[in-house]
Every structure is written in structure tokens, then in C-alpha cells.
C-alpha positions in Angstrom: -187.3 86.9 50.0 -190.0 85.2 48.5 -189.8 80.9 48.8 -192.4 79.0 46.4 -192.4 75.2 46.5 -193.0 73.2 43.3 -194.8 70.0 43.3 -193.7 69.0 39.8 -190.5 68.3 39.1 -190.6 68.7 35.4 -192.4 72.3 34.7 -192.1 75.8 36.3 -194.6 78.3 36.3 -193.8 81.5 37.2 -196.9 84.3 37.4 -197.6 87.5 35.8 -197.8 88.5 40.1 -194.6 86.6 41.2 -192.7 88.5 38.4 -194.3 91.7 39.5 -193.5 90.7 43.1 -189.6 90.2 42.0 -189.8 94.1 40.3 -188.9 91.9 36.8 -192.3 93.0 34.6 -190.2 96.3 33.2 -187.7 94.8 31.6 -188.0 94.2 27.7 -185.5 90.8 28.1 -184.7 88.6 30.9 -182.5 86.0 31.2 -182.2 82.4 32.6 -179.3 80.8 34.3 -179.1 77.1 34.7 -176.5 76.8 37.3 -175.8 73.6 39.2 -178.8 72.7 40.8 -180.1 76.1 40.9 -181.6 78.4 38.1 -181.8 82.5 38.3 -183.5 84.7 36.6 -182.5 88.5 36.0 -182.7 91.4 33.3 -181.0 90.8 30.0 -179.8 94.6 30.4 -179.1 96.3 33.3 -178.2 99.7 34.8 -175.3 100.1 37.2 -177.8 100.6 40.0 -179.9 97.2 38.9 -177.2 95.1 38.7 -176.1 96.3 42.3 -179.6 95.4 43.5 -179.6 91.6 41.9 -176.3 91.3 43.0 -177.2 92.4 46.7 -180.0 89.8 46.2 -178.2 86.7 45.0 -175.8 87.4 47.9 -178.3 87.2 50.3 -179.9 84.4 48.9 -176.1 82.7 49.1 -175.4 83.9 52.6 -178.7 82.2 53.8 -178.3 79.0 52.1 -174.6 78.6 53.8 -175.9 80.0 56.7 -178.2 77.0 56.8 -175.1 74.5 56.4 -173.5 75.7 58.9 -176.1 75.9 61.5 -176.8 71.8 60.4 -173.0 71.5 61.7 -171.8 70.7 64.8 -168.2 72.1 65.9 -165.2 71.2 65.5 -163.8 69.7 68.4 -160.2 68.5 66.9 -161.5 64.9 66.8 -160.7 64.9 70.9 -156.8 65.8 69.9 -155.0 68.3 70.3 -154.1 69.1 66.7 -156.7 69.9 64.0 -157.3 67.0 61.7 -155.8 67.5 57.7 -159.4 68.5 56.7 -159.2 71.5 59.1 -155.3 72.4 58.5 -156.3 73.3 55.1 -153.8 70.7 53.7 -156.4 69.9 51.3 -153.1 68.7 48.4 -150.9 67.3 51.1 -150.4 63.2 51.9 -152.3 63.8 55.6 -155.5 64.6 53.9 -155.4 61.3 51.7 -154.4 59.7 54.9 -157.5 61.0 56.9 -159.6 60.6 54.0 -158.4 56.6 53.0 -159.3 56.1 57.1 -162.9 57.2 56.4 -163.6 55.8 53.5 -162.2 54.2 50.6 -163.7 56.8 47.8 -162.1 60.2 46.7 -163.1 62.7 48.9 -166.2 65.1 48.4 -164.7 67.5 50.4 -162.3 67.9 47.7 -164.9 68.8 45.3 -166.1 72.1 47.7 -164.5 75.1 46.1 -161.5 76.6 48.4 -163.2 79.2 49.2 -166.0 77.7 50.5 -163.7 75.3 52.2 -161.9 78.4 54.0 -165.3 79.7 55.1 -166.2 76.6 56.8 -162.6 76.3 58.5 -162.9 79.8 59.6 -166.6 79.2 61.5 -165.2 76.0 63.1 -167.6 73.0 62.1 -166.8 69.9 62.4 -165.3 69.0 58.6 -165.4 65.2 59.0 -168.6 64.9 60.0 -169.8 67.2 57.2 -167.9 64.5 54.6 -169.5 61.8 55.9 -173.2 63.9 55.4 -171.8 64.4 51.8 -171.2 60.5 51.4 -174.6 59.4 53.1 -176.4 62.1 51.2 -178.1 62.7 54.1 -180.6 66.0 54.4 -178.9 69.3 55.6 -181.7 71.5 53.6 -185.3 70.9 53.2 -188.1 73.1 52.5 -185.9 76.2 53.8 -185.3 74.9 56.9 -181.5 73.1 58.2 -182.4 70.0 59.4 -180.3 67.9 61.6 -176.8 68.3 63.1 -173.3 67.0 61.4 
């Protein structure tokens, strides 16, 4: 998979040759999606077959990106206990995660704002959750330029 940084923050540019390179120049229509900090571009119409093929891409795309969080992560260690904080039990609507949270920090948690699924994933490989919150509240760099950077 192709990785192209942009200097300007304001304007893309995308080539005649990058288009070519993404197999996107024989489509009549394609069609932007502004997501969250992230925009795709794919055919307006697609067959069975093409849709397979973007779809196999954007997972792959995904599965890197998380694959990069993770590996910014340290483990999870139980906080030195023997039982699994609230943020790795998964009682993300239960009083123990408010508790665990208010003893970190005063604000909602960002934790709650990961989807459950992605919150399950994380749980199931292990990394250290509280440490990963307080990356979320710093803002501190977990991505950059296509590398992980850091540990949790």
C-alpha cells in the first residue's frame, strides 16, 4: 500500500499516476468519503468482485493502523493486582469504571468514546488500558509518519 505525505494542510493533489497506481482511472464516477479524520476514495459503481477488492483494501489499511496502536502499548499487567482493573473487566457502564476513571482524572473518560468493539479488541490483545487513557488525555503521539512511536 502506497503512503504519500502532504506538506499542505489545506489542498490535496492526487495524480493522473497515483490514480492509475490505485487501479481507479477506469471508472466513469468515483466517490469521496470524509470520515473522521480520514477521507477514502473508491468507484461510484461497483461490481461484486470490486467492491470485494476495496473492501479487502480498507481492511488492511485498518488492520495496520490498529496494528500500530497496539504495538505503541505496553501490556497489561493488572496494575500489580491480582484482579483486572474496570477498564479491562469490560464494565465499561458499571460504577467501578467511574470509580477508576474519577481516580485518574477528573474529566469523562476517552476511553468511553472508543467504540466497543474496538474496546473488546484491545482487551482481547492485553494492553495496558490505563495507560492508553492517559495517551488519549495527553494527546501524546502513538502514529507519525507510518511509524508507532513510543510505548503506553
Amino acid at each position: 500500500m502506497k503512503q504519500r505525505q502532504f506538506d499542505q494542510r489545506n489542498e490535496i493533489m492526487i495524480s493522473a499516476e497515483e490514480l492509475e497506481q490505485a487501479n481507479l482511472t477506469g471508472f466513469d464516477r468515483l466517490e469521496l468519503h470524509l470520515l473522521n479524520q480520514a477521507v477514502v476514495i473508491f468507484p461510484g459503481e461497483m461490481t461484486a468482485s470490486e467492491l470485494i477488492e476495496v473492501s479487502d483494501s480498507l481492511l488492511k489499511l485498518v488492520t495496520g493502523l490498529v496494528d500500530r496502536l497496539l504495538k505503541s502499548c505496553s501490556d497489561c499487567d493488572n496494575c500489580g493486582q491480582q484482579e483486572p482493573c474496570a477498564l479491562m473487566s469490560g464494565k465499561s457502564r458499571d460504577e467501578n469504571l467511574d470509580t477508576a476513571l474519577s481516580e485518574e482524572s477528573a474529566d469523562i473518560s476517552l476511553f468511553t468514546q472508543i467504540s466497543p468493539e474496538l474496546q473488546k479488541m484491545l482487551r482481547e490483545h492485553r494492553i495496558c488500558l490505563l495507560n492508553l487513557e492517559e495517551k488519549m488525555q495527553t494527546g501524546a503521539w502513538v502514529y507519525l509518519n507510518g511509524d508507532a512511536v513510543g510505548e503506553c
